[in-house]
Phi, psi and omega in degrees: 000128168275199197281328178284331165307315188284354201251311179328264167335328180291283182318325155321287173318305199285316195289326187301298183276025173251330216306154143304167174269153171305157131357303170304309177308306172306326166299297206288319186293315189296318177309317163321298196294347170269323170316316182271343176292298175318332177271329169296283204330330169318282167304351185276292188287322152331307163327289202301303180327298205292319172306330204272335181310328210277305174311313191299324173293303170299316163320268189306308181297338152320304212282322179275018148268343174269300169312295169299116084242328153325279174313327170291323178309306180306301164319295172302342174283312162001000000 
C-alpha cells in the first residue's frame, strides 16, 4: 500500500466512527437496554420477595415460641 492508500483508509476509519448508527442499530441497543432493565428490575423483586418471606417466617416461628413457652410456663405453674 502507498502513502495515499493508507491516509484514504485512515480518513474511512475516522468518517465511520463519527457517522450515527442506523435506526436498526439504535432499535436493537434499546431493545438490549430494556431487556436488562427488565432482569435487574426482576431480581430486585425476587430478592425484596425472598427477604421479606424469610422476616415472616422468622417472625412466625418467634411468636410460636414465646407461645410454647408461654404454655409450658403454665404448664408448670399447674
Amino acid at each position: 500500500m502507498n502513502e495515499y492508500e493508507m491516509e484514504q483508509i485512515e480518513k474511512q476509519m475516522r468518517s465511520a466512527v463519527r457517522l450515527p448508527q442506523s435506526y436498526n442499530a439504535w432499535a436493537d441497543i434499546e431493545r438490549d437496554a430494556r431487556q436488562q432493565r427488565a432482569r435487574v428490575l426482576g431480581g430486585m423483586i425476587s430478592n425484596f420477595l425472598a427477604a421479606m418471606a424469610a422476616k415472616v417466617s422468622g417472625f412466625g416461628r418467634q411468636v410460636r415460641s414465646t407461645a410454647a413457652d408461654c404454655t409450658q410456663a403454665r404448664l408448670r405453674h399447674n
